[in-house]
FIKOLZA-1660 file (N, C-alpha, C; in steps of 0.1 Angstrom, whole numbers, plus 5000, padded with zeros to 4 digits):
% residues 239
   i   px   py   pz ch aa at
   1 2045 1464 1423  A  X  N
   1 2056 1460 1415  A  X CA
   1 2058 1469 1403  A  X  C
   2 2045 1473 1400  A  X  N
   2 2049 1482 1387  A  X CA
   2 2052 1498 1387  A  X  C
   3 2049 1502 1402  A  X  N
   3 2056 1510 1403  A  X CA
   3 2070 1516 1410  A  X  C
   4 2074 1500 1415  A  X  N
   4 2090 1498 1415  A  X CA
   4 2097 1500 1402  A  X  C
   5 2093 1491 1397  A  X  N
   5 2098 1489 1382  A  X CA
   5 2101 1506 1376  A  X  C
   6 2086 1511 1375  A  X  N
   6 2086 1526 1368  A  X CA
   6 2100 1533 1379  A  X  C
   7 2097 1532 1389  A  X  N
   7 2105 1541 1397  A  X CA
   7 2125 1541 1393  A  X  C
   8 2123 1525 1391  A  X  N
   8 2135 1522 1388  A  X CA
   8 2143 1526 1374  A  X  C
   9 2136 1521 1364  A  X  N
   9 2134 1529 1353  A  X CA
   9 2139 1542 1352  A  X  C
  10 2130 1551 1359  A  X  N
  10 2136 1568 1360  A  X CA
  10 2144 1571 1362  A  X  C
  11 2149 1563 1376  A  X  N
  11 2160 1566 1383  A  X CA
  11 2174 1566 1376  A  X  C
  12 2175 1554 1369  A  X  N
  12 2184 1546 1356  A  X CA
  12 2183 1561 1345  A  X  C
  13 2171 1566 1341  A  X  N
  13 2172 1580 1329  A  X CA
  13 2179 1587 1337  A  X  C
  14 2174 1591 1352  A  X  N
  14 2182 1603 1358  A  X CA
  14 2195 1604 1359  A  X  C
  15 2204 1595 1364  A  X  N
  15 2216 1593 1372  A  X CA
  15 2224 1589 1359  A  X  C
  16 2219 1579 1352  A  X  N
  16 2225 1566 1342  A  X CA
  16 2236 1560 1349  A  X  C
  17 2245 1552 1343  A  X  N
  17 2246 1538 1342  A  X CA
  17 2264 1542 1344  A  X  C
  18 2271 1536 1350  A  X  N
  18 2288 1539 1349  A  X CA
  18 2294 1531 1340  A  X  C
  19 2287 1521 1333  A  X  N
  19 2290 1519 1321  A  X CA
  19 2291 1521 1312  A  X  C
  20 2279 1534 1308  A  X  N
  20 2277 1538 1298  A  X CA
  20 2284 1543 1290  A  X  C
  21 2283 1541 1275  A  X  N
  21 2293 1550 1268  A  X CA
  21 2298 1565 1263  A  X  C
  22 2286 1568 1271  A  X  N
  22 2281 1583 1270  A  X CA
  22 2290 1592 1281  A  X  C
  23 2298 1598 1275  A  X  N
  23 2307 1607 1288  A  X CA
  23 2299 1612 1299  A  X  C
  24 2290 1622 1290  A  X  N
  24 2274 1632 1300  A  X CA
  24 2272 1621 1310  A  X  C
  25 2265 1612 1305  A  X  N
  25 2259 1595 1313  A  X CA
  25 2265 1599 1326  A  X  C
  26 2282 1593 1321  A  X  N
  26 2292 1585 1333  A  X CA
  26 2294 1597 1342  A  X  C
  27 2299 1606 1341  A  X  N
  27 2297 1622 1345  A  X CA
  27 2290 1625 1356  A  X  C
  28 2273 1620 1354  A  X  N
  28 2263 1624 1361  A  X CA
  28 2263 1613 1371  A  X  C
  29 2265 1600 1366  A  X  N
  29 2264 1592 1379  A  X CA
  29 2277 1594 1385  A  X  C
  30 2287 1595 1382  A  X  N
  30 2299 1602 1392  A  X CA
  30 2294 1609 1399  A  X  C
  31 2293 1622 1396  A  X  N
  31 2288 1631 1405  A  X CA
  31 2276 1627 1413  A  X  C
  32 2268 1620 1413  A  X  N
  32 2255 1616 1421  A  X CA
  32 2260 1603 1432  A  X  C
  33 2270 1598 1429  A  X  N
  33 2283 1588 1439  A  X CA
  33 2290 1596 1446  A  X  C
  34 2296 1610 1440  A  X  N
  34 2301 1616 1448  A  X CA
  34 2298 1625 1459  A  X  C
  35 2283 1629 1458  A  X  N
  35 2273 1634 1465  A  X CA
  35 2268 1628 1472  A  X  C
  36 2270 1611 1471  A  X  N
  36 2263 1605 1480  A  X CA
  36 2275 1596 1489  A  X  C
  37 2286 1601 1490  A  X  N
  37 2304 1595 1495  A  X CA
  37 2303 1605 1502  A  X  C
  38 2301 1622 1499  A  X  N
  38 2302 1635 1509  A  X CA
  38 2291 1637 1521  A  X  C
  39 2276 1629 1519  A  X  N
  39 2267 1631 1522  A  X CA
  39 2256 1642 1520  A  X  C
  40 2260 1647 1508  A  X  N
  40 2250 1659 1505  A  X CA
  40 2239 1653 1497  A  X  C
  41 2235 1649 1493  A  X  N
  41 2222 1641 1491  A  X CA
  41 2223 1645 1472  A  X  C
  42 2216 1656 1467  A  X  N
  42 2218 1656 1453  A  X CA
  42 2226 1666 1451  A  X  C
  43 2232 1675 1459  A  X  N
  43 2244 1685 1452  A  X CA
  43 2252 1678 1447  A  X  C
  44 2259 1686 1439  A  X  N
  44 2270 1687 1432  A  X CA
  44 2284 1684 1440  A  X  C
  45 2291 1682 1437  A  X  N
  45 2306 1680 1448  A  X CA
  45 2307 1695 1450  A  X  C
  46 2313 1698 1461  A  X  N
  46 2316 1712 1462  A  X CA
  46 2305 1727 1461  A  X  C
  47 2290 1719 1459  A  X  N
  47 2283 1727 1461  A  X CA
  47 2271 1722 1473  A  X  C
  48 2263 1735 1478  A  X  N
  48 2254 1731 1487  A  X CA
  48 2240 1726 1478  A  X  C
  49 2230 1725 1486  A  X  N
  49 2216 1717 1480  A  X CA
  49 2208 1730 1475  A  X  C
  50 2212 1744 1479  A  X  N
  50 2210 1756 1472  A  X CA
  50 2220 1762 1458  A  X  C
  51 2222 1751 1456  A  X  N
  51 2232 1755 1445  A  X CA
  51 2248 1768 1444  A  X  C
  52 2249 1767 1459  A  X  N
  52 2259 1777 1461  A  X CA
  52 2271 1771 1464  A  X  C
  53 2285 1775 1458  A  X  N
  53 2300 1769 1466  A  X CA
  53 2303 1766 1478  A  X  C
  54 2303 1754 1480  A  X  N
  54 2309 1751 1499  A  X CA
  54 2318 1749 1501  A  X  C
  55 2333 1754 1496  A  X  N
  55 2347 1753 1499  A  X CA
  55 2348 1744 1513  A  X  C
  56 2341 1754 1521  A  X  N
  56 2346 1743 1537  A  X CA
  56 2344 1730 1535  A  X  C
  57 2327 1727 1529  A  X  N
  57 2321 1711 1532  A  X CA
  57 2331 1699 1533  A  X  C
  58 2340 1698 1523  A  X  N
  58 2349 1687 1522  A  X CA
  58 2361 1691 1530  A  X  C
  59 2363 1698 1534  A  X  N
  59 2373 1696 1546  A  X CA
  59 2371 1689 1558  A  X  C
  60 2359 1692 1565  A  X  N
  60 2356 1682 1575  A  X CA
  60 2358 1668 1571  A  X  C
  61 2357 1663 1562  A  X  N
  61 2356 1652 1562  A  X CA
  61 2371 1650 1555  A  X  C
  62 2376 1654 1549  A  X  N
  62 2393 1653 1552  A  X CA
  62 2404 1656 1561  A  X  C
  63 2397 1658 1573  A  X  N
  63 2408 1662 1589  A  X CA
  63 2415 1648 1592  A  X  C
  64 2423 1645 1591  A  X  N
  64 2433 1635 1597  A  X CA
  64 2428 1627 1604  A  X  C
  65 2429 1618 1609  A  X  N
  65 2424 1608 1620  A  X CA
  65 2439 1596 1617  A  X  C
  66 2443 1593 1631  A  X  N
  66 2456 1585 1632  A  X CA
  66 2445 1570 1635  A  X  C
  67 2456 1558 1622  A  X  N
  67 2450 1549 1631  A  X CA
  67 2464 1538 1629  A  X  C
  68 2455 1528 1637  A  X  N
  68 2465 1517 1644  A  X CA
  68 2466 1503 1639  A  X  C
  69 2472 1500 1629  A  X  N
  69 2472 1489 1624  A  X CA
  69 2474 1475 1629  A  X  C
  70 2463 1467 1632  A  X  N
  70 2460 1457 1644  A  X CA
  70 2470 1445 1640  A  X  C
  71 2480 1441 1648  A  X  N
  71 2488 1425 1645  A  X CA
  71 2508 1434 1637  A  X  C
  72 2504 1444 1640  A  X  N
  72 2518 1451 1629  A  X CA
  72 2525 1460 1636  A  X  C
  73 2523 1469 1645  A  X  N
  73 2526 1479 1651  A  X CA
  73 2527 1489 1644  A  X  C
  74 2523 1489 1635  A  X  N
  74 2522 1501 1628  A  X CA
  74 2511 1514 1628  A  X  C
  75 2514 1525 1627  A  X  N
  75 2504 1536 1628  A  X CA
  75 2504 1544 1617  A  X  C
  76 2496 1554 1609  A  X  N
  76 2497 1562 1601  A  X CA
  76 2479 1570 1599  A  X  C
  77 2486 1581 1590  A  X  N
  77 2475 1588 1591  A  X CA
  77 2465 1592 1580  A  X  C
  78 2450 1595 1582  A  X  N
  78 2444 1593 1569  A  X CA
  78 2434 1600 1569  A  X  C
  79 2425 1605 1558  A  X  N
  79 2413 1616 1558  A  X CA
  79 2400 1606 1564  A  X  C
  80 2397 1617 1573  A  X  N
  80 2387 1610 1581  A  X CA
  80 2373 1602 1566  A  X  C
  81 2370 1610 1558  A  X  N
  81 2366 1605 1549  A  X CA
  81 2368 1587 1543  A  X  C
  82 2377 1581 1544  A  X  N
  82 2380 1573 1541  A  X CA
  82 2379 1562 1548  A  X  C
  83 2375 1566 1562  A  X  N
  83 2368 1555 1571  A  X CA
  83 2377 1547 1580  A  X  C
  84 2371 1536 1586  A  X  N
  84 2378 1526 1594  A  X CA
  84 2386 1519 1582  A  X  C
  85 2398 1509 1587  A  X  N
  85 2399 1497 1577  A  X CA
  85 2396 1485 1578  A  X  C
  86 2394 1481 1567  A  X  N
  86 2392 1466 1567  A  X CA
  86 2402 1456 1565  A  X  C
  87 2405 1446 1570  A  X  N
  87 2411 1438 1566  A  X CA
  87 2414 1430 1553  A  X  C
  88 2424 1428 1546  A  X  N
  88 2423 1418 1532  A  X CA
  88 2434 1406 1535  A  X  C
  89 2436 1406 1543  A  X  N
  89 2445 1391 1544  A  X CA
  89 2451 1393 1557  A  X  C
  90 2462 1382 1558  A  X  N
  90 2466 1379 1574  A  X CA
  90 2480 1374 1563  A  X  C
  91 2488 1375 1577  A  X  N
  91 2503 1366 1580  A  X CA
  91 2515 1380 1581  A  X  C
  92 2527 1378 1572  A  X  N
  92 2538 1387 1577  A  X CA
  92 2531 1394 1568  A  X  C
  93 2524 1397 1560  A  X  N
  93 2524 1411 1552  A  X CA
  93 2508 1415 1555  A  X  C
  94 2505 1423 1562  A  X  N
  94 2494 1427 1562  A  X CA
  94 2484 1436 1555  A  X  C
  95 2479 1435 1545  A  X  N
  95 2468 1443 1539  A  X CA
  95 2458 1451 1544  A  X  C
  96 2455 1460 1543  A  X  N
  96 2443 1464 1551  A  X CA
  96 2434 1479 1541  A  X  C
  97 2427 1474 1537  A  X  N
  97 2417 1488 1530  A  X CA
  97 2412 1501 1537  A  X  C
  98 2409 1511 1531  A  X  N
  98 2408 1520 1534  A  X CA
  98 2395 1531 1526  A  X  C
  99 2382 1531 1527  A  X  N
  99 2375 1535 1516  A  X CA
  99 2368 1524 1507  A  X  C
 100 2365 1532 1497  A  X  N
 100 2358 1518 1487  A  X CA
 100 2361 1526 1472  A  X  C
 101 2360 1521 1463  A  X  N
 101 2362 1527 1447  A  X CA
 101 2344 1528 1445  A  X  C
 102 2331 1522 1447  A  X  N
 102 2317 1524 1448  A  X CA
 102 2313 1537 1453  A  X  C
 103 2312 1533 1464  A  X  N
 103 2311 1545 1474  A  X CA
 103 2316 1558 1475  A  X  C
 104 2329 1560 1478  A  X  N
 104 2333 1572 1476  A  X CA
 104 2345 1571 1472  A  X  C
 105 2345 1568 1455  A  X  N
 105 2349 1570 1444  A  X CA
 105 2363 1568 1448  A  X  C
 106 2372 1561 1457  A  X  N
 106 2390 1561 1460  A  X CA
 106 2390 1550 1471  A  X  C
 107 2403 1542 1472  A  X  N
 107 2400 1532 1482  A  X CA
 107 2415 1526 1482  A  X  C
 108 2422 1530 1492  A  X  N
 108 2437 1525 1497  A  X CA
 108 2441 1514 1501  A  X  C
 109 2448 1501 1496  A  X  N
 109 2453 1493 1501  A  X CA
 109 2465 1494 1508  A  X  C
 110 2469 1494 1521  A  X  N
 110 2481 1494 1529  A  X CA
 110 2483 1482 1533  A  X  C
 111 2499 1476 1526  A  X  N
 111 2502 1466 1529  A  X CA
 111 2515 1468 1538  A  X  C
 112 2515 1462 1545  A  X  N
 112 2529 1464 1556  A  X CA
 112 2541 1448 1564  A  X  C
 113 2548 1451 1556  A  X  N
 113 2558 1437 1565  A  X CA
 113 2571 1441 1573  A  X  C
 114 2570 1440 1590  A  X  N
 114 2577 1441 1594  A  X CA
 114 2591 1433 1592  A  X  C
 115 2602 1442 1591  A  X  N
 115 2615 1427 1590  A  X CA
 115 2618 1421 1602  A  X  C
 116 2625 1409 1601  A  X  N
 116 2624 1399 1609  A  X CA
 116 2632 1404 1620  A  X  C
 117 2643 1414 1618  A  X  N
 117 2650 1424 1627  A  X CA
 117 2652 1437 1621  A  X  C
 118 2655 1448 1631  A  X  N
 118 2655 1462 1623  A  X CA
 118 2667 1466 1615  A  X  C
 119 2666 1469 1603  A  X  N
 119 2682 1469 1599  A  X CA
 119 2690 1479 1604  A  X  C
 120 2703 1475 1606  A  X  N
 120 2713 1486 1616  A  X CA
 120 2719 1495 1606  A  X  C
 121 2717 1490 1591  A  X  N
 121 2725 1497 1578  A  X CA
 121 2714 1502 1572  A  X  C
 122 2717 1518 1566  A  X  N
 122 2715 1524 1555  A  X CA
 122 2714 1511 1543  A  X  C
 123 2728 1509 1541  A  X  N
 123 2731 1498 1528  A  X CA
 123 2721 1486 1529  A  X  C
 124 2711 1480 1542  A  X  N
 124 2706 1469 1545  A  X CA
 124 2691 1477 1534  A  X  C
 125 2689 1490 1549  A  X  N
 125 2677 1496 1538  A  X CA
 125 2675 1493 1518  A  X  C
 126 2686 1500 1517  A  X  N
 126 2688 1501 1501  A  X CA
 126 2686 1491 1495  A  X  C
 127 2689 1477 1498  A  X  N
 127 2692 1464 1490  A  X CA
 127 2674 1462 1495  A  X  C
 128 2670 1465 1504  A  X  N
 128 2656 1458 1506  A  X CA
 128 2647 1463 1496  A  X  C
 129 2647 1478 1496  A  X  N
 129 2640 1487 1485  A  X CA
 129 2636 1482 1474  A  X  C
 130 2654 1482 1467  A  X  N
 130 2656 1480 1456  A  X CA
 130 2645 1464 1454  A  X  C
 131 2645 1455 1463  A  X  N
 131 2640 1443 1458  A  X CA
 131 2623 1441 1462  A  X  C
 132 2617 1452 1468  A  X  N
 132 2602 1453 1475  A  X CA
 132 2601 1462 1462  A  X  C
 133 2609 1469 1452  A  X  N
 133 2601 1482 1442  A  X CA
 133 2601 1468 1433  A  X  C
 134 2613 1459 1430  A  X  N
 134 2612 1452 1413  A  X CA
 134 2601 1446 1414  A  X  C
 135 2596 1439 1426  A  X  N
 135 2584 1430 1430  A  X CA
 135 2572 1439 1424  A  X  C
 136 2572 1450 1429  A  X  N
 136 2557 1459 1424  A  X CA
 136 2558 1463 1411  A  X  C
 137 2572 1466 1406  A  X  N
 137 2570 1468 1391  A  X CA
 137 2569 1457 1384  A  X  C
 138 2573 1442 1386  A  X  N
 138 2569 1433 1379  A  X CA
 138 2555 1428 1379  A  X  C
 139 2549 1434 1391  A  X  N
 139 2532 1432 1390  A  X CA
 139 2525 1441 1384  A  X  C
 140 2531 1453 1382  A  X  N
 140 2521 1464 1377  A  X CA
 140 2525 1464 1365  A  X  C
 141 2537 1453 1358  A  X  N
 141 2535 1452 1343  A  X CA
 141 2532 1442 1334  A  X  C
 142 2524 1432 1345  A  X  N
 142 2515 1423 1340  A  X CA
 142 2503 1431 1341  A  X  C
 143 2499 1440 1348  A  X  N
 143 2490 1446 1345  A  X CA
 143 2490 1456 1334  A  X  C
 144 2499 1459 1331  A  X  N
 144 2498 1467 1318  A  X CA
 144 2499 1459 1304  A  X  C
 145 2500 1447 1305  A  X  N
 145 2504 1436 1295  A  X CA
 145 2491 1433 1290  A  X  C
 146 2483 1431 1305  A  X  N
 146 2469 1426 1300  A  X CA
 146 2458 1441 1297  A  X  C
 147 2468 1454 1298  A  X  N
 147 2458 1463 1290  A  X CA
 147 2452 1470 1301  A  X  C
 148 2450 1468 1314  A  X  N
 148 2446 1466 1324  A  X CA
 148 2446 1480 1326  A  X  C
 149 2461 1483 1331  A  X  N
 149 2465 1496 1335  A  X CA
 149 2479 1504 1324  A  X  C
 150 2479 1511 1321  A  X  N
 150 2487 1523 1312  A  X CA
 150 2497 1533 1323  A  X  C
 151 2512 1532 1322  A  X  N
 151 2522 1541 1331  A  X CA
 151 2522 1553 1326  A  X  C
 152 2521 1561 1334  A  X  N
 152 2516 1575 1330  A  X CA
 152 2531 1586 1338  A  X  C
 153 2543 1589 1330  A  X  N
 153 2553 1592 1332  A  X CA
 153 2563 1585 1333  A  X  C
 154 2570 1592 1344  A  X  N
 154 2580 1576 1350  A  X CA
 154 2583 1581 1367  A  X  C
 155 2585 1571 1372  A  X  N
 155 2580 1567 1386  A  X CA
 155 2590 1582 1391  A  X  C
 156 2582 1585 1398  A  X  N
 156 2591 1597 1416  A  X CA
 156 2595 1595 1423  A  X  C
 157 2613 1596 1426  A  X  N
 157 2617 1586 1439  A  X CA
 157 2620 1604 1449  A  X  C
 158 2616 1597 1460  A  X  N
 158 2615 1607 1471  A  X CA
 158 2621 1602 1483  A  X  C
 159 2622 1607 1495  A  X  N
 159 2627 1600 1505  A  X CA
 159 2621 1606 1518  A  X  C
 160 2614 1596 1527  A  X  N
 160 2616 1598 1542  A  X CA
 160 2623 1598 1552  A  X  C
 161 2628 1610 1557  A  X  N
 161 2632 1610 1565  A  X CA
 161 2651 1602 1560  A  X  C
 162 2653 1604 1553  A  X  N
 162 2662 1599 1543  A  X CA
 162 2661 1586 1542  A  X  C
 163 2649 1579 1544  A  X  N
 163 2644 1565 1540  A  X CA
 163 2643 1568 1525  A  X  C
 164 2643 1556 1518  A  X  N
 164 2638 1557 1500  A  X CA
 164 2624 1553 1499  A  X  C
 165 2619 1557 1490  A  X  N
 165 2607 1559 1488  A  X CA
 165 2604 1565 1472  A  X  C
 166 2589 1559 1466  A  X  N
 166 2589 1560 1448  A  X CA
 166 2577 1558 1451  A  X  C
 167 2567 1566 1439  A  X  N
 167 2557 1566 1436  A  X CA
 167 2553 1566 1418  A  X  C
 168 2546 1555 1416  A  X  N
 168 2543 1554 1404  A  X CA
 168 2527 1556 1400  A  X  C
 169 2525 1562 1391  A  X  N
 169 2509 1566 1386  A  X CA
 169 2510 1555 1369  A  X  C
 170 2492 1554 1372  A  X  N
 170 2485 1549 1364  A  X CA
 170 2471 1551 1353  A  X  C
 171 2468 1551 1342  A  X  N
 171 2455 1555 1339  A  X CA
 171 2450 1540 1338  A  X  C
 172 2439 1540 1343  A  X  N
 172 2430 1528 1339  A  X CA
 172 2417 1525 1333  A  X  C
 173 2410 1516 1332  A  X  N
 173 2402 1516 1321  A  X CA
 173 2389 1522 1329  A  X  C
 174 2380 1527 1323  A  X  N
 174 2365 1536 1324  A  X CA
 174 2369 1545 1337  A  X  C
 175 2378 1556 1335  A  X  N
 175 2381 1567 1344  A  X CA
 175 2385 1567 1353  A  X  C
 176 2395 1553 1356  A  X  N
 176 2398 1547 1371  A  X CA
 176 2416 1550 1368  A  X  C
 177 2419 1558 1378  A  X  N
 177 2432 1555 1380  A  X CA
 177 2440 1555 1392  A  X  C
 178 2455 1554 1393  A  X  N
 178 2459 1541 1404  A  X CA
 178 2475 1549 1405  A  X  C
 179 2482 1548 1416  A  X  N
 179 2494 1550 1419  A  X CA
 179 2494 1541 1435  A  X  C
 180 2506 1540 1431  A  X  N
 180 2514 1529 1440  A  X CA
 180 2524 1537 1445  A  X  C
 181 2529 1534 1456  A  X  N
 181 2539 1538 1469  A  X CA
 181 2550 1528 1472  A  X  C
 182 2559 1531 1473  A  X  N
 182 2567 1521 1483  A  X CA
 182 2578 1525 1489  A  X  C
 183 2577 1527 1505  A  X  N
 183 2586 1530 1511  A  X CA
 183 2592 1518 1521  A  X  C
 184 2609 1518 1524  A  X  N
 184 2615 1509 1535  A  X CA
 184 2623 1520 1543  A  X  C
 185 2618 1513 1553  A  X  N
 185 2631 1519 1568  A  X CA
 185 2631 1512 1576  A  X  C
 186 2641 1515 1583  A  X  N
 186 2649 1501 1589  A  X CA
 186 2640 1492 1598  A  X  C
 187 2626 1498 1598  A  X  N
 187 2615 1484 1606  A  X CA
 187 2607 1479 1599  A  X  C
 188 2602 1484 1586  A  X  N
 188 2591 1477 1581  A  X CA
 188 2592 1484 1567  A  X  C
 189 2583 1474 1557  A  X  N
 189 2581 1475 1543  A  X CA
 189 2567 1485 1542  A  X  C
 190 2562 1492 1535  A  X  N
 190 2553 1501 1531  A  X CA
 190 2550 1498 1516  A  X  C
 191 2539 1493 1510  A  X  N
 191 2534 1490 1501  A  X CA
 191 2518 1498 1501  A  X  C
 192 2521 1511 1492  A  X  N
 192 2502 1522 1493  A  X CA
 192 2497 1517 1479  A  X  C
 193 2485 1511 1474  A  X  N
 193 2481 1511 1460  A  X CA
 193 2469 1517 1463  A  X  C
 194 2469 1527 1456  A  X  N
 194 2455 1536 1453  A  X CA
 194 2447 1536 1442  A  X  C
 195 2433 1537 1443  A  X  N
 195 2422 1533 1428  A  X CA
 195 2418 1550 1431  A  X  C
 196 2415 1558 1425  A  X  N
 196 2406 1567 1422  A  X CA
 196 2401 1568 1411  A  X  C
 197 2388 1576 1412  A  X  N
 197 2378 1578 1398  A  X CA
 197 2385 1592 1392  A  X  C
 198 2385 1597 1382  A  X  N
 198 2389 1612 1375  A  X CA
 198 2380 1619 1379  A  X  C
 199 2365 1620 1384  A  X  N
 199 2359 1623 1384  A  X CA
 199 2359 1627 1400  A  X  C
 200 2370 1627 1409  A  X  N
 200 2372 1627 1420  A  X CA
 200 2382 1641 1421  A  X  C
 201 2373 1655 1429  A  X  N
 201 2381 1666 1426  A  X CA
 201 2400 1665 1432  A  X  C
 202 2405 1669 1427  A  X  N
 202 2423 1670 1431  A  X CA
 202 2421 1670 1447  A  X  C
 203 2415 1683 1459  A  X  N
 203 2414 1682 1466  A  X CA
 203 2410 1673 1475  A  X  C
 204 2405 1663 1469  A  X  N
 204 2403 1650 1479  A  X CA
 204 2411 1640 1472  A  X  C
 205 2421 1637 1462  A  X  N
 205 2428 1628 1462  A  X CA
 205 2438 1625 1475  A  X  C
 206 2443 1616 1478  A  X  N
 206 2454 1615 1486  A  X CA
 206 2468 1617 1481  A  X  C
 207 2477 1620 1489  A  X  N
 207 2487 1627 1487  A  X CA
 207 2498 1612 1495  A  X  C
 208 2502 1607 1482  A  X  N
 208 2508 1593 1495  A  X CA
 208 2520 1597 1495  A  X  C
 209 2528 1608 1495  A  X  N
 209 2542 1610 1499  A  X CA
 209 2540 1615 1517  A  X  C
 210 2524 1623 1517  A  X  N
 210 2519 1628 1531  A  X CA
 210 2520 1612 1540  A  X  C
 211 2510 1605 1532  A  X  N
 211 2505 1593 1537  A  X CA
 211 2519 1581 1546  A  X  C
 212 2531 1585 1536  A  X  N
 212 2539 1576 1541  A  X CA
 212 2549 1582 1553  A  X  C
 213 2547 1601 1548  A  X  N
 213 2554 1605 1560  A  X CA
 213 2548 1603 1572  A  X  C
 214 2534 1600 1575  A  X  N
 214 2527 1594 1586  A  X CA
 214 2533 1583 1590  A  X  C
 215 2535 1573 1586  A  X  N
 215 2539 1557 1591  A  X CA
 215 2547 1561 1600  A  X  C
 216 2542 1552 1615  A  X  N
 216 2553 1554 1625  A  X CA
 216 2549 1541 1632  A  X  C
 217 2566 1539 1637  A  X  N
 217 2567 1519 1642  A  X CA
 217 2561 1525 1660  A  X  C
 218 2550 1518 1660  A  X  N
 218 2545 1518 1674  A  X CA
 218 2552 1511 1689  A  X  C
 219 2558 1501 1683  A  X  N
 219 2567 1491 1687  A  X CA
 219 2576 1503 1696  A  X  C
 220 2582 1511 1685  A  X  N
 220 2595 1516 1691  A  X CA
 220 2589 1522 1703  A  X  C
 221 2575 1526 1705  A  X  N
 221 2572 1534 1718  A  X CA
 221 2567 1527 1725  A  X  C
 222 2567 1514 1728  A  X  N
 222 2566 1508 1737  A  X CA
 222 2572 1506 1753  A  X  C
 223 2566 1505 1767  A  X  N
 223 2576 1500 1772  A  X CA
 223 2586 1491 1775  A  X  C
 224 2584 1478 1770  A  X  N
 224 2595 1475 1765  A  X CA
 224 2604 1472 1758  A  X  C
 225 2598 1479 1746  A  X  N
 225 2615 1483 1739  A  X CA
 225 2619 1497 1744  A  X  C
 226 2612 1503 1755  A  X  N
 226 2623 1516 1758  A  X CA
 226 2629 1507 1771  A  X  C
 227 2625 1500 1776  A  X  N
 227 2634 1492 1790  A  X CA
 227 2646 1486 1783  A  X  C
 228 2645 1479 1768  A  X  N
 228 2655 1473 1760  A  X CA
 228 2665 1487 1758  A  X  C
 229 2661 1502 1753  A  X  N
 229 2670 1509 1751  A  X CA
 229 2678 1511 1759  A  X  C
 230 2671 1515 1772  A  X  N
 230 2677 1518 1781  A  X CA
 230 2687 1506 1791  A  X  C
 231 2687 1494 1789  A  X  N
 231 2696 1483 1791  A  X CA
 231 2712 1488 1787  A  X  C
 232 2708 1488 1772  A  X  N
 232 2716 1485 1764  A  X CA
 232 2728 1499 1769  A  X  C
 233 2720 1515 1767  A  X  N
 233 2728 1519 1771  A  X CA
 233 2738 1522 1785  A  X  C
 234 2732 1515 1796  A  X  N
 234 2736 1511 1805  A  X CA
 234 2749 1501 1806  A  X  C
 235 2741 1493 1794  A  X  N
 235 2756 1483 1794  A  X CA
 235 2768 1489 1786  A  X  C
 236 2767 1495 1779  A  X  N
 236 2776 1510 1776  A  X CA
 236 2785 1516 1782  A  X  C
 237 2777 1522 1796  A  X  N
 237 2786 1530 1804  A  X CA
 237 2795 1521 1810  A  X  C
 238 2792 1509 1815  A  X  N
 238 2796 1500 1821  A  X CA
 238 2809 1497 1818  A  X  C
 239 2811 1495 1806  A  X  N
 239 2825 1492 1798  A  X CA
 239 2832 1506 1794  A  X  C
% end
């Protein structure tokens, strides 16, 4: 027991504490989180255990991998780094995580609500946006109310595929910060909130403008809604 104790002790001098108020401290246990999220045991991020630059290392582990969002039809794509997902709730909006903020320092919540039908309007899209962004801005400024989180610019509206789409960034408290996503097209809602640490190099942040151009309705490739397309335009010729 007492030389658990001692062991533990050291380990606590070596690494320190992510609490700590010591920049150096929080620094060193980052990086020793970060090294232990990449797999390299005590390197440095971006260095080998010989102390030399490994440009490639973290690529492998950021190669794409498509996955399939179970109960939604939904698909999209993500750095193999960030793992399987987990589930965070059930019903029309589905949640599903991605990573951890512990472990390797970033961790994605994708939330997704299919509409009850696909909108046939541009103008349907637009009005839905507009009321899926006020919703996230009125939650992200109760979080800035309570101090929580700090808006860092003003939001980036972009578009897929000439769908609408806006991205907002955040600084948060002990080197944690956060941007939010939200994209609509005519089958489903896209809700991305991301946690990273600062201490997480640029090259492995995620890129959620990439992230949303991934989302694709699985549904539509199905065979039965291509037997539905194919009906319809049948009944077309017909008339």
């Amino acid at each position: 027991s007492s030389l658990t104790l001692l062991g533990s002790v050291l380990t606590s001098l070596l690494v320190g504490k992510p609490w700590s108020s010591d920049p150096s401290v929080r620094e060193r246990f980052g990086r020793a989180m970060l090294s232990q999220a990449l797999g390299k045991g005590g390197s440095t991020p971006g260095q080998s255990a010989s102390g030399t630059t490994d440009a490639a290392a973290p690529e492998a582990d950021l190669s794409p991998v498509s996955h399939s969002l179970p109960g939604i039809g939904v698909g999209l794509s993500l750095p193999k780094l960030l793992g399987d997902p987990q589930p965070q709730g059930e019903g029309a909006q589905q949640t599903m995580r991605f990573g951890d903020l512990t472990g390797k320092l970033q961790q994605l919540d994708v939330a997704v609500r299919r509409h009850e039908a696909p909108f046939k309007k541009q103008a349907q899209v637009l009005v839905a946006f507009d009321q899926a962004l006020a919703l996230v801005k009125a939650d992200k400024q109760r979080e800035i109310k309570a101090g929580r989180l700090t808006l860092l610019g003003e939001p980036r509206s972009f578009s897929i595929e000439t769908m609408p789409a806006t991205e907002l960034s955040f600084s948060g408290a002990e080197g944690v910060k956060a941007k939010t996503a939200v994209l609509v097209n005519k089958q489903v809602l896209v809700v991305l909130s991301y946690l990273y640490s600062d201490l997480l190099p640029p090259n492995m942040q995620l890129n959620l403008e990439q992230v949303l151009a991934s989302v694709k309705d699985e549904f539509a490739e199905s065979p039965i809604e291509q037997k539905k397309g194919k009906k319809k335009k049948k009944g077309k010729k017909r008339r």
